[in-house]
C-alpha positions in Angstrom: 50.4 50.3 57.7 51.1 49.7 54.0 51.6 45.7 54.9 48.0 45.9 56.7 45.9 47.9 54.1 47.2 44.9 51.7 45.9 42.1 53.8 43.3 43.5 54.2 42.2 44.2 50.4 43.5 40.4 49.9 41.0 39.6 52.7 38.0 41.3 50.8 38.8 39.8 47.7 38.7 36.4 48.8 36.0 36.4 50.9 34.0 38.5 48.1 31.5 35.8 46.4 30.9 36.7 42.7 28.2 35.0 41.1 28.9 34.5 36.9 25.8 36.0 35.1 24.9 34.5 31.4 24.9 36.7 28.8 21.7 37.3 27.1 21.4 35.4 23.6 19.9 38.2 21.5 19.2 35.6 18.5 17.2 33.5 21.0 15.4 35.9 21.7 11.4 36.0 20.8 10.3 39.1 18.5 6.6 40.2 17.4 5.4 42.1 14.6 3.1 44.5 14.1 0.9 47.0 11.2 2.5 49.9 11.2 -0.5 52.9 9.8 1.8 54.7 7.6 -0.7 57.1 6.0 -2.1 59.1 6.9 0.1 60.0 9.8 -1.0 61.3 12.4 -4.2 59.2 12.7 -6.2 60.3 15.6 -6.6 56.6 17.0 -5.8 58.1 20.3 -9.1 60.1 20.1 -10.9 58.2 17.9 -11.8 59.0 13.9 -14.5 60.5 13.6 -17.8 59.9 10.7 -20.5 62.7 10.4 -24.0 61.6 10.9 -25.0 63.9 8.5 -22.5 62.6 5.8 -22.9 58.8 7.3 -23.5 57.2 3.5 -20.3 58.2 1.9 -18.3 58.2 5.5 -15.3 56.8 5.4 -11.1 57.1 6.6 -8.7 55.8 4.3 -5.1 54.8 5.4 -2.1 52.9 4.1 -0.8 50.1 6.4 2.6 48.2 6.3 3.4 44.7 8.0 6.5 45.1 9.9 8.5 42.0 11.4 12.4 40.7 11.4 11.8 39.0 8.2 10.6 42.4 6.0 7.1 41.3 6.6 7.3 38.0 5.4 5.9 36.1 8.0 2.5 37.9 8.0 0.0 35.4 7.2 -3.2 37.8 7.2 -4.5 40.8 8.9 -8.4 40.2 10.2 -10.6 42.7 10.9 -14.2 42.7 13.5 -16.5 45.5 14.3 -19.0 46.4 16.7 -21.3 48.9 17.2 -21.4 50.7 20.0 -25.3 52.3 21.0 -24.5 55.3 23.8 -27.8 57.2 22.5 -30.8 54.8 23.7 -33.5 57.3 22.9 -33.9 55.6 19.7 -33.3 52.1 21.2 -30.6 49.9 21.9 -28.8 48.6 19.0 -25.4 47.6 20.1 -24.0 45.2 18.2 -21.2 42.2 19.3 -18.3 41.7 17.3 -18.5 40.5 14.0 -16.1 39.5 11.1 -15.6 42.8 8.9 -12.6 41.9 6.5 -9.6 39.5 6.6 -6.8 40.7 4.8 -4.3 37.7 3.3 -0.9 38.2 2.9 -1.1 38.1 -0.6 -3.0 41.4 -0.8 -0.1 43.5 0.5 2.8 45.0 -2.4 6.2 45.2 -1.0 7.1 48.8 -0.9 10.2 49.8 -2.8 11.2 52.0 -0.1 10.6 50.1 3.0 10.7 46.9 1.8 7.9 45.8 3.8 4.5 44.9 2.4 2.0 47.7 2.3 -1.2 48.0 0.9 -4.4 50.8 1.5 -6.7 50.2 4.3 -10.5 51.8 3.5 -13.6 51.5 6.4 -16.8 52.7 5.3 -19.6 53.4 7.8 -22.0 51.7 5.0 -19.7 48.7 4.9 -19.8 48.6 8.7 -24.1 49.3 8.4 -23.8 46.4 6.3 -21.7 44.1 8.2 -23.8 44.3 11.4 -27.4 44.9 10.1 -28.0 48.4 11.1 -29.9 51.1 8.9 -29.0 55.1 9.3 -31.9 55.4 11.6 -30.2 53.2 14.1 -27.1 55.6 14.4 -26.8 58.7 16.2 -24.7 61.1 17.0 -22.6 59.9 20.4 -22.5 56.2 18.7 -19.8 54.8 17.7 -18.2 51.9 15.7 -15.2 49.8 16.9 -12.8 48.1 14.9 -10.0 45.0 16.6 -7.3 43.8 14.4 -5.6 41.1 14.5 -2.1 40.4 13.0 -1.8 36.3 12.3 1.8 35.3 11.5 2.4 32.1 9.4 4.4 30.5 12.5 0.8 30.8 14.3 1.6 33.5 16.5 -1.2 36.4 16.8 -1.0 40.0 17.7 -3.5 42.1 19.2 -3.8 45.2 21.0 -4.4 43.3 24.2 -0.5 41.4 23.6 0.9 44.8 22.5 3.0 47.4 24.2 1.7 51.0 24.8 4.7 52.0 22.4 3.9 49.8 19.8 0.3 50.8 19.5 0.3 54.4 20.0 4.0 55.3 19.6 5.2 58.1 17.3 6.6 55.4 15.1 5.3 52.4 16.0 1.8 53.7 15.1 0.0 50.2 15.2 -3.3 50.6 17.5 -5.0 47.1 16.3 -7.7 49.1 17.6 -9.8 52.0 16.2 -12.7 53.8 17.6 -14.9 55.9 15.0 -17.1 58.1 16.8 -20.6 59.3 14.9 -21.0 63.3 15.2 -23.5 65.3 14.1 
């Protein structure tokens, strides 16, 4: 019994076909970067921030962001900003607005951070900047508008992130916190 339970196993283990898989190369493999929000945390990009219709002249939300990639942030060639404005009241007529160029952020306006080590720098939008930007007066706003904002992270090796070529992690993520989109809703 003992001589057939060995032929056999000596069966299986040559007829057994093994196929040799590569191991991954971790250094060849192809990373992103991203703008990490790191103040104030947490942002309600989920839900949108949120401008008062009644306050709409001085509106405005305030953050810090930070440029995160393998090389401490060194690779970040500029951060640009659109908006668009978003008419869901037409009562007062339709003035939605198409993207338009907001801000563009170089590389050179960021600080390296003494903590982190990555670049930072503070992050301001203004609902009169936005007004500005796209030709719209207080009387075009109501409450139930909104303004939208895309980023786009531009990396000096001419790659781009968006929140169209970002994970769900990356842009809503508990540390990610990178939307490259933000939503400001106008209340009353």
């Amino acid at each position: 019994m003992k001589k057939i339970i060995i032929a056999f196993m000596f069966l299986a283990m040559v007829s057994c076909e093994t196929e040799i898989i590569d191991k991954i190369d971790v250094f060849a493999l192809q990373t992103g970067a991203y703008m990490r929000t790191v103040a104030p945390w947490p942002l309600n990009v989920a839900n949108g921030i949120v401008f008062s219709k009644a306050g709409l002249a001085a509106a405005n939300v305030k953050m810090t962001i930070e440029a995160v990639d393998p090389q401490q942030g060194s690779t970040l060639s500029s951060y640009d900003l659109t908006v668009r404005f978003v008419d869901n009241t037409p009562a007062n007529g339709t003035m939605s607005k198409a993207y338009t160029a907001l801000e563009s952020l170089p590389a050179s306006s960021f600080t390296k951070d003494a903590a982190s080590g990555y670049p930072r720098r503070d992050l301001t939008f203004t609902a009169s900047n936005f007004m500005t930007k796209l030709g719209l007066t207080a009387a075009d706003i109501s409450s139930g508008d909104s303004f939208e904002v895309l980023a786009v992270m531009k990396l000096t090796d001419g790659r781009s992130f968006t929140d169209v070529n970002s994970g769900a992690e990356i842009k809503g993520g508990a540390y990610y916190k990178s939307p490259f989109f933000y939503r400001i809703a106008i209340n009353p």
